[in-house]
C-alpha positions as CSV (number, residue, x, y, z in Angstrom):
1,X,0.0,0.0,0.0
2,X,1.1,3.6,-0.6
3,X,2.0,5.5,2.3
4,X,0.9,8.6,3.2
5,X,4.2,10.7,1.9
6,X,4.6,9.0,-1.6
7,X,0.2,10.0,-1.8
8,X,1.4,13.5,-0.6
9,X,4.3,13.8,-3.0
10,X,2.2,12.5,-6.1
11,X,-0.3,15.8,-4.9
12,X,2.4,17.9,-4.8
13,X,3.7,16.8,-8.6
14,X,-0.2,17.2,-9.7
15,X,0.1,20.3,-7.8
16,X,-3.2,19.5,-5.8
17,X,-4.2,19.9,-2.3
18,X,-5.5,17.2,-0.8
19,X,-7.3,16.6,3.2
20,X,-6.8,13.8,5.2
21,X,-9.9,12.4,4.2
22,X,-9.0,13.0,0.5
23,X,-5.8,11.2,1.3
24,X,-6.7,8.1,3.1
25,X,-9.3,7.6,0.2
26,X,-6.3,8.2,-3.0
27,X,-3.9,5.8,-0.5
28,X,-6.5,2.8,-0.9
29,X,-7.8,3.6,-4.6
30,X,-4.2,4.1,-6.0
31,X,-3.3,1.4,-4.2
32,X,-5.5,-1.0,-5.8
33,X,-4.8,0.6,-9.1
34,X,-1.1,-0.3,-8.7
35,X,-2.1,-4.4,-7.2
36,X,-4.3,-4.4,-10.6
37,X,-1.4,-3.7,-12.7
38,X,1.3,-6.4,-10.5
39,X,-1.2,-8.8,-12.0
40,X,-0.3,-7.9,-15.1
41,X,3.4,-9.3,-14.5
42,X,2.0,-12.9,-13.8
43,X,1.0,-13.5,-17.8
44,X,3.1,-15.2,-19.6
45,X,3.9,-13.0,-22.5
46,X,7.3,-15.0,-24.0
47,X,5.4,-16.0,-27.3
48,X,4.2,-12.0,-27.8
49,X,6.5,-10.4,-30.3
50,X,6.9,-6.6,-29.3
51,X,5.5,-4.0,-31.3
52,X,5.3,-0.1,-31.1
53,X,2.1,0.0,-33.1
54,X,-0.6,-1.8,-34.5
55,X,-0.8,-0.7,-38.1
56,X,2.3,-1.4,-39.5
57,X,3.3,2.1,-40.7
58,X,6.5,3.5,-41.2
59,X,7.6,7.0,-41.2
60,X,8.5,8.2,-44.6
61,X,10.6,10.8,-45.1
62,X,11.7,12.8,-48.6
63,X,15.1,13.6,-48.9
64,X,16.3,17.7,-47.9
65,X,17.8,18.8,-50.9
66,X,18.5,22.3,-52.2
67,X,16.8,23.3,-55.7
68,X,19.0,26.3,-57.7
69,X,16.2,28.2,-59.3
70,X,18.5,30.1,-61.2
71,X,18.1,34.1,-62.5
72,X,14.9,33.3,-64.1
73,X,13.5,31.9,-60.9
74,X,14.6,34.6,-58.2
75,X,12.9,37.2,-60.8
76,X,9.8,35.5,-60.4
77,X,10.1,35.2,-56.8
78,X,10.7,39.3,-56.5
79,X,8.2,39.8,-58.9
80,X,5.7,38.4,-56.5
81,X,7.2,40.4,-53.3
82,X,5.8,43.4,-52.3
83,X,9.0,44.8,-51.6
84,X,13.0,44.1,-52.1
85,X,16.0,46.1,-50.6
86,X,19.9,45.0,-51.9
87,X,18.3,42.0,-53.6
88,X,16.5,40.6,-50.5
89,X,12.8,40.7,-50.0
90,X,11.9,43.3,-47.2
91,X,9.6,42.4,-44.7
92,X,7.9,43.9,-41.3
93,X,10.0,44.1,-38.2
94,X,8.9,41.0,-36.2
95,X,10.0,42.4,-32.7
């Protein structure tokens, strides 16, 4: 069973208060939560292969490259800008 400083120090991590009615009551309930799950070590689970997720999906990922788009391409780019300064487009202060 939990004892009344590990229920208190959980409270304080949820940053809860708690009364010592409040506490006797989490001390049992938690403490049956945490039996329930010792259970849990008496299956025999040696035949389960592991897996970190049921659907089989993989993260895919493109490769980071870097494109050139050439004279052509930066015109078009300014063109669209609403305003440039020493070849950079200008933008609002952000600060």
């Amino acid at each position: 069973m939990l004892s009344k400083d590990e229920i208190l120090n959980i409270a304080t991590l949820a940053r809860i208060g708690l009364s010592e009615k409040e506490i006797e009551k989490y001390r049992t309930e938690l403490s049956a939560v945490l039996d329930y799950f010792k259970k849990l070590n008496e299956l025999d689970v040696s035949e389960v292969e592991p897996i970190g997720h049921i659907t089989g999906m993989q993260n895919v990922y493109r490769n980071d490259r870097n494109e050139d788009f050439g004279d052509s391409g930066r015109e078009a780019i300014f063109k669209n800008a609403p305003e440039t300064k020493d070849g950079y487009i200008k933008v609002k202060s952000v600060l």
